[in-house]
C-alpha positions as CSV (number, residue, x, y, z in Angstrom):
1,X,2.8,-14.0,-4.1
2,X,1.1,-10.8,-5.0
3,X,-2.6,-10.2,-4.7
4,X,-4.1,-7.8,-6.8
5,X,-7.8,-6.3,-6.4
6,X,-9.1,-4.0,-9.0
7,X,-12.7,-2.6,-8.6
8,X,-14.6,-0.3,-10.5
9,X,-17.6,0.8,-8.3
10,X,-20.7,3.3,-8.3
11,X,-20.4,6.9,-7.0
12,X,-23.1,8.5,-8.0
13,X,-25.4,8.4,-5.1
14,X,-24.8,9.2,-0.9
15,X,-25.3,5.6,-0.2
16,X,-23.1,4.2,-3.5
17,X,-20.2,5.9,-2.0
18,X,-20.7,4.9,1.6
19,X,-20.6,1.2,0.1
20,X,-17.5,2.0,-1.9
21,X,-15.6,3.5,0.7
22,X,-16.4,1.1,3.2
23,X,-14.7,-1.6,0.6
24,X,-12.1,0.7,0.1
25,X,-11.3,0.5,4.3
26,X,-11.8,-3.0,4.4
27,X,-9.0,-3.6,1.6
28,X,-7.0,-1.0,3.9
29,X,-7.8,-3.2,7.2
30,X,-6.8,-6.5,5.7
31,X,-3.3,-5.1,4.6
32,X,-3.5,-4.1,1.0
33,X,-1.9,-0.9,-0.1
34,X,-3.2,1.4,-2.9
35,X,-1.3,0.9,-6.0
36,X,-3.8,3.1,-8.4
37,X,-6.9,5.0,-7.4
38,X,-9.0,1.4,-7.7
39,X,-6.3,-0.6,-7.5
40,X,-5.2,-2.1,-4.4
41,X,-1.8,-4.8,-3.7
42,X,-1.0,-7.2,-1.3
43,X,2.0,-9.5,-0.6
44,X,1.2,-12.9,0.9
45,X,4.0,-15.4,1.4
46,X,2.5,-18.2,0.1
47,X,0.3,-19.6,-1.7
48,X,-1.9,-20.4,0.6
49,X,-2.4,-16.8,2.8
50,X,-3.2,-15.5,-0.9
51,X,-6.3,-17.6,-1.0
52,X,-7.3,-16.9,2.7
53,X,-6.8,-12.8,1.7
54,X,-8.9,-13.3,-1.6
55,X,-11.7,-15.6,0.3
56,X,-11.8,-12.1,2.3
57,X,-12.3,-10.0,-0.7
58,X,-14.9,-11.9,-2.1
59,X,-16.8,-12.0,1.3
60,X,-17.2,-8.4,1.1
61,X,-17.8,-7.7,-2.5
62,X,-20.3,-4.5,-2.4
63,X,-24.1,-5.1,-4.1
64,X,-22.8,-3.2,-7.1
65,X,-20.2,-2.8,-8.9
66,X,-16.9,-4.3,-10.8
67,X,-14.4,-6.3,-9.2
68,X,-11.2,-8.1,-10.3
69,X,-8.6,-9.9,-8.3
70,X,-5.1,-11.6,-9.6
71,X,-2.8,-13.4,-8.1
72,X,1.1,-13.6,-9.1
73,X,4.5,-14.7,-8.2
74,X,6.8,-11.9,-6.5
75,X,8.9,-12.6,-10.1
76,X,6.1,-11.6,-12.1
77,X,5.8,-8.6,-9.9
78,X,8.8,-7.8,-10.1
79,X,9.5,-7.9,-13.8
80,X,6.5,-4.8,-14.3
81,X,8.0,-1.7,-15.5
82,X,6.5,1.5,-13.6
83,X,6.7,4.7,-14.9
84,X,6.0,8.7,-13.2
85,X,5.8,10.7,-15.8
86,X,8.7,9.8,-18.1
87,X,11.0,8.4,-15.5
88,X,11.0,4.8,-14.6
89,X,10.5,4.3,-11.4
90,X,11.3,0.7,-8.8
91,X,8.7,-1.5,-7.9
92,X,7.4,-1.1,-4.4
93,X,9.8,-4.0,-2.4
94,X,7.6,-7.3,-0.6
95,X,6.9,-6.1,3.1
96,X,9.0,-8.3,5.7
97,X,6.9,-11.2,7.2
98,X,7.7,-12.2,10.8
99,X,7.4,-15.7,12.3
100,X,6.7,-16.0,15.7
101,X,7.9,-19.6,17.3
């Protein structure tokens, strides 16, 4: 599974960005990579760590703000066509979990 957290959040004051930011590193902490500017990824190996990463989102959702999350399968991920500039580009590969006995 991929999790997927979009935001959209104020700037415009000292303070709004100290909260945005601070989202920002927390996304960061718990593992997620930047896809876009507000548009951060994670892969989760099952169903189940997906929901425990997105109960983390939504416990630190700013005051403020827009904020989207989606899960999918690693298929659905991997069928999305990405593009720089003109030349297609391959989508970024799941991360390698280890298991510890």
């Amino acid at each position: 599974m991929w999790v997927l957290v979009f935001f959209d959040l104020p700037t415009e004051t000292k303070k709004d960005r100290k909260v945005a930011t601070a989202f920002r590193k927390k996304l960061l902490d718990d593992g997620f990579a930047m896809f876009q500017f507000s548009i951060y990824m994670r892969f989760c190996a099952s169903r189940e760590n997906a929901d425990v990463h997105l109960k983390r989102v939504k416990k630190n959702l700013p005051p403020k703000g827009k904020v989207g999350m989606m899960s999918i399968t690693d298929k659905q991920f991997g069928m999305m066509e990405i593009f720089y500039g003109t030349k297609p580009i391959e989508p970024e590969p799941p991360s390698q979990q280890l298991e510890l006995f």
